[in-house]
N, C-alpha and C positions, 0 to 999 in steps of 0.2 A: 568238652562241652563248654566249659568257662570258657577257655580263647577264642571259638568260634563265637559266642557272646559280645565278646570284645571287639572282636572282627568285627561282625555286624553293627555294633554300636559306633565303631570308629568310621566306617563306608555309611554309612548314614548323617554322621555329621560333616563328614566332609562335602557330601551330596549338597544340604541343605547350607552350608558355606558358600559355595559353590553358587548355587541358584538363586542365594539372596544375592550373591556379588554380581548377576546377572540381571538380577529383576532392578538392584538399586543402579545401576549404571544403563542400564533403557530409559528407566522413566528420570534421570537427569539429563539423557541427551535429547527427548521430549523436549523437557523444560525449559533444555537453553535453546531447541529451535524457537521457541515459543517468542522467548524473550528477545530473539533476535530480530523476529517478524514485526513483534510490536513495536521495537527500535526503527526499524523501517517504517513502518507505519508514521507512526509519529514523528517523524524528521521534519514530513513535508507539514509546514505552518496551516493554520485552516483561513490565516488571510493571507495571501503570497504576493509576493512583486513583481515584474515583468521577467527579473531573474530567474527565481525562485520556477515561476509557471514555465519559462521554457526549461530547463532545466526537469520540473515536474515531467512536460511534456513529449520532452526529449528529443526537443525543435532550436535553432538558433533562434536568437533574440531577435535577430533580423526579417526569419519568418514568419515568429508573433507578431510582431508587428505591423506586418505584412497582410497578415489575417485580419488585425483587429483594423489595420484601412479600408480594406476591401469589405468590411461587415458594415463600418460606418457610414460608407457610403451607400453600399449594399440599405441600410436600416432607413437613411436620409430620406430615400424615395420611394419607401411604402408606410402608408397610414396603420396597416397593423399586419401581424407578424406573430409566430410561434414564440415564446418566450427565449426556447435555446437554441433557437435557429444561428444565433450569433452570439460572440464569444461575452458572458455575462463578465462584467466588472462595474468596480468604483471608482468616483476618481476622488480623492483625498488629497486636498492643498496641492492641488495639479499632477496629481502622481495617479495611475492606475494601482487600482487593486483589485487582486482576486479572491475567490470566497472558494474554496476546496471541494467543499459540497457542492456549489454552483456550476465549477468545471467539472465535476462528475459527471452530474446529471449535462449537462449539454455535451460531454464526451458520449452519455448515451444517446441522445438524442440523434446524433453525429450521424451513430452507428446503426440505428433502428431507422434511421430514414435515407444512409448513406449518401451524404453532403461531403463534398470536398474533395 
């Protein structure tokens, strides 16, 4: 009766060994996708440069730019206009810049009225 005791007490604790080594090794590979995503997340700058947004966009710089002619021109010859009809930027001491949020939402825009 005592070893059977023992038995059970020792298949019990190895169970719960066992299952914590299980439970604690889930919820840190959770955590480190977590932290991986947010790393990605956060890479891309929330004001970007002409680099940076193709790159974001996963376009040559050459085709950005390419864009951002054809919207200028595009913009030149009409008095008014959907906001993200065309590619939203700054320009900074002659430099474009982008706004992360701003290519968002006109990446939605894009897509909810299929342009391009």
């Amino acid at each position: 009766m005592k070893q059977t005791t023992y038995l059970i007490g020792v298949l019990i604790l190895g169970l719960s060994i066992v299952l914590s080594a299980f439970i604690l090794s889930n919820s840190s590979s959770k955590s480190t996708s977590k932290e991986n995503e947010s790393q990605m997340t956060n890479s891309t700058p929330d004001l970007m440069t002409t680099t940076q947004l193709a790159n974001y966009l996963q376009i040559s710089e050459q085709a950005l730019e390419n864009i951002i002619l054809r919207d200028d021109s595009e913009r030149a010859e009409l008095s008014s206009y959907d906001t993200y009809r065309f590619v939203p930027y700054l320009k900074i001491n002659d430099e474009k810049r982008f706004m992360k949020v701003e290519i968002d939402e006109w990446l939605k825009y894009l897509n909810d009225h299929n342009y391009r």
